[in-house]
C-alpha positions in Angstrom: 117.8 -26.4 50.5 119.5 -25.0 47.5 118.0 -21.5 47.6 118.6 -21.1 51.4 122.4 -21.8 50.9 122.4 -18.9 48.2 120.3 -16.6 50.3 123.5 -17.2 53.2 126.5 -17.4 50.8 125.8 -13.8 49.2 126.5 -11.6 51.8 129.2 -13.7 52.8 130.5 -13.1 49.2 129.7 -9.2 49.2 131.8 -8.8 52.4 135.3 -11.2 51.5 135.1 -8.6 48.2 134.5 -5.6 50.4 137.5 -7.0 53.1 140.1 -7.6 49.8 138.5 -4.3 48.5 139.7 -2.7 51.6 142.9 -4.9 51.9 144.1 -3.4 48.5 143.1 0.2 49.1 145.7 -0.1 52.7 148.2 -1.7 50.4 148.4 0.8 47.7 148.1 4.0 50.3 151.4 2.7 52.3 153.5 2.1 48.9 152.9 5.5 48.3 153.5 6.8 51.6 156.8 4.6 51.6 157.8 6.0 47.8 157.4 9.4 49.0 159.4 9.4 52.2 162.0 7.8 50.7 162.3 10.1 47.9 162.2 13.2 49.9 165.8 14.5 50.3 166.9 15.5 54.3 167.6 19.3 54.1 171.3 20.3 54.6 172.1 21.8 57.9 174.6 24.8 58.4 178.2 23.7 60.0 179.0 24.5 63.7 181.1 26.8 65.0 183.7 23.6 65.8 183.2 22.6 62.2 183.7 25.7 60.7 186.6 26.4 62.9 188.1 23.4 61.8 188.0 24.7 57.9 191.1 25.6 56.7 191.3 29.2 56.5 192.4 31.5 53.7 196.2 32.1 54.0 196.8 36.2 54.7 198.4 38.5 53.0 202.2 38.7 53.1 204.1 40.8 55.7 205.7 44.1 54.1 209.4 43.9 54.6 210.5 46.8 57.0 212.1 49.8 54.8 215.7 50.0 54.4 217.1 53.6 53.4 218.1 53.9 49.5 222.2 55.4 50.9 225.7 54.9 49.9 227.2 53.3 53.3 230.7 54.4 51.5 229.0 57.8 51.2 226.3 58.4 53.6 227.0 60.5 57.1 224.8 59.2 59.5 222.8 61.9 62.1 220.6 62.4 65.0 217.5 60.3 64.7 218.6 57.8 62.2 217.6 54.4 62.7 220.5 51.6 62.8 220.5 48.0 62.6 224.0 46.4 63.5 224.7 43.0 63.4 227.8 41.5 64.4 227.9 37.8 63.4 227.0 34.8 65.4 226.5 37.4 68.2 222.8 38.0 68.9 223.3 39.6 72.0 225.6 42.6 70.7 222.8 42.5 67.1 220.5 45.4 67.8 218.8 48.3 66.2 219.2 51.5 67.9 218.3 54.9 67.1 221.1 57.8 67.4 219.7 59.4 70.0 220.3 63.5 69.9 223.9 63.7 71.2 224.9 61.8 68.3 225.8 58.8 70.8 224.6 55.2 70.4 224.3 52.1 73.2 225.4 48.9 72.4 225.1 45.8 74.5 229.1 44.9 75.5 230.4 48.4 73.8 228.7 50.8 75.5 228.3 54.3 74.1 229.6 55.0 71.2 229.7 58.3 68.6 227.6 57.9 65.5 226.8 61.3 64.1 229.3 62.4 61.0 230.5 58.4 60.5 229.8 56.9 57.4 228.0 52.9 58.1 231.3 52.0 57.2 233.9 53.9 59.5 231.0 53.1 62.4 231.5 49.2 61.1 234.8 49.5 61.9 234.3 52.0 65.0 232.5 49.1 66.8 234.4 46.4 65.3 237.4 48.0 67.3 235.4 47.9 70.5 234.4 44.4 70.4 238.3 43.1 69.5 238.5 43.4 73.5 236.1 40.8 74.2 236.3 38.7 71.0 238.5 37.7 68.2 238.2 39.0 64.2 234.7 40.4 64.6 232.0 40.8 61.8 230.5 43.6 62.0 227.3 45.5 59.5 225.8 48.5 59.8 222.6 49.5 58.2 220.9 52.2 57.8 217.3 51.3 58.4 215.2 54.8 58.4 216.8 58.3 57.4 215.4 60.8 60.1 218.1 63.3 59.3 217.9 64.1 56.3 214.7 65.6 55.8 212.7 68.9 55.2 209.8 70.2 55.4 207.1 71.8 53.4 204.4 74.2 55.2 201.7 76.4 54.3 199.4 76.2 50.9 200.8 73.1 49.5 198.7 70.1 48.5 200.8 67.7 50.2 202.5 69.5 53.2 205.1 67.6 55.5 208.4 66.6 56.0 210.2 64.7 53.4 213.3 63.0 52.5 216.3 64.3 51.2 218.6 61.7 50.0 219.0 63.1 47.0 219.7 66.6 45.6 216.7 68.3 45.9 215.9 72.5 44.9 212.8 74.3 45.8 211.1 73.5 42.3 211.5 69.9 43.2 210.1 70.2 46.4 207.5 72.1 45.2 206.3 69.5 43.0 207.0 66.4 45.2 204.7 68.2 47.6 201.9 68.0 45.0 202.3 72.3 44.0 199.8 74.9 45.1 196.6 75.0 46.8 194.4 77.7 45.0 195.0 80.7 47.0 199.0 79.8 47.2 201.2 83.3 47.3 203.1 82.1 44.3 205.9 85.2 44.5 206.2 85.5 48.1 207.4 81.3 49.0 211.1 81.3 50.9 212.9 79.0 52.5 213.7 78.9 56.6 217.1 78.1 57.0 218.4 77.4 60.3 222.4 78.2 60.9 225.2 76.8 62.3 224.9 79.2 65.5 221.2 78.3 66.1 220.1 81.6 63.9 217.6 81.5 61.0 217.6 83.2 57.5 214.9 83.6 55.1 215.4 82.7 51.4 213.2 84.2 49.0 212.2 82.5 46.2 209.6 83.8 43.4 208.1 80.9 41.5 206.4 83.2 38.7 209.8 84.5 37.6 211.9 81.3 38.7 209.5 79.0 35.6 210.3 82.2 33.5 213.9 82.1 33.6 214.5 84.7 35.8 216.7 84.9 39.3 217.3 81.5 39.0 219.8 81.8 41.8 216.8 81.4 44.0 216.5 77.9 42.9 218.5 76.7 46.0 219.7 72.9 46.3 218.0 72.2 50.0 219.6 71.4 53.1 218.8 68.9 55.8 216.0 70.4 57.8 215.2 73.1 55.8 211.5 74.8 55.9 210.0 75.5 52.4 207.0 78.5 53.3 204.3 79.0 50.4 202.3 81.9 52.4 
């Protein structure tokens, strides 16, 4: 009796150690599948367009200030093609910028035309000021001269740098020579002159000889320029 219940009870043994055999593998093989997904990190995803609209965006760069003209408004005479800014105080409507258009005349809102050309800022202050004491009492008025279009000349022909250029300053042909950057190679350094246009609509032609003017010589040809001159280098 005893041997046939040890001939049953071994294979009955073999396969419970087999089962927890097999129980144990399963266990150890999901640990490590747990272990690993849990370490694994989720990958980062770009942002949308909505997000990366959202983002606060880099702040641009500043707005250049719009040029004002280095005059004297005690000194300056204003002329054809300036640009003005007038403002007349707590009066938005009358506040403009104009330019003087080529009869010398401006427009003004409530003035009407008025004459410009050959007025310092401040007689045309107090030409518009005038105008206004019709309509309003004690008026403010400022005048600015925003651009200089009048006085100006120009440089043509072998220069570096040719084109018109201010002339707010006193200004002779050596100085516009070199403001314009000097001579291209092949320049025609003796036979340069200036185009001067006269009162009666008529031009001249002012010679000036740069080899002798740098050597002392003629230096009456050195002329101080004149609004709208032309300085040729041939």
């Amino acid at each position: 009796m005893y041997s046939r219940k040890q001939k049953f009870g071994s294979p009955a043994i073999l396969i419970m150690a087999l089962l927890l055999l097999l129980v144990a593998s399963l266990q150890g093989a999901w640990g490590q599948s747990t272990a690993g997904t849990v370490s694994v990190a989720k990958p980062a995803l770009p942002a949308t367009s909505s997000e990366s609209g959202n983002a606060a965006q880099p702040a641009g760069p500043d707005t250049t200030a719009p040029r004002v003209a280095d005059v004297r408004p005690d000194s300056f005479i204003i002329g054809t093609e300036d640009i003005l800014t007038i403002n007349v105080w707590k009066e938005p409507e009358v506040s403009k910028v104009v330019p003087v258009r080529p009869d010398g005349m401006i427009s003004l809102p409530l003035v009407g035309e008025i004459k410009a050309t050959g007025l310092t800022p401040i007689q045309l202050e107090d030409q518009i000021a005038t105008a206004l004491k019709r309509l309003m009492a004690d008026p403010q008025v400022t005048v600015i001269v925003s651009e200089v279009h009048s006085l100006t000349f120009n440089v043509v022909g072998q220069a570096l740098k040719p084109g018109y250029y201010p002339l707010t300053r006193r200004m002779t042909v050596l100085d516009a020579i070199a403001l314009s950057g000097g001579f291209q190679p092949f320049a025609k350094q003796k036979k340069i002159y200036v185009l001067r246009t006269q009162a009666d609509g008529t031009q001249v032609r002012l010679p000036f000889n740069y080899k002798d003017v740098i050597k002392g010589k003629h230096a009456d040809q050195n002329i101080v320029l004149q609004p709208r001159d032309t300085v040729v280098i041939p």
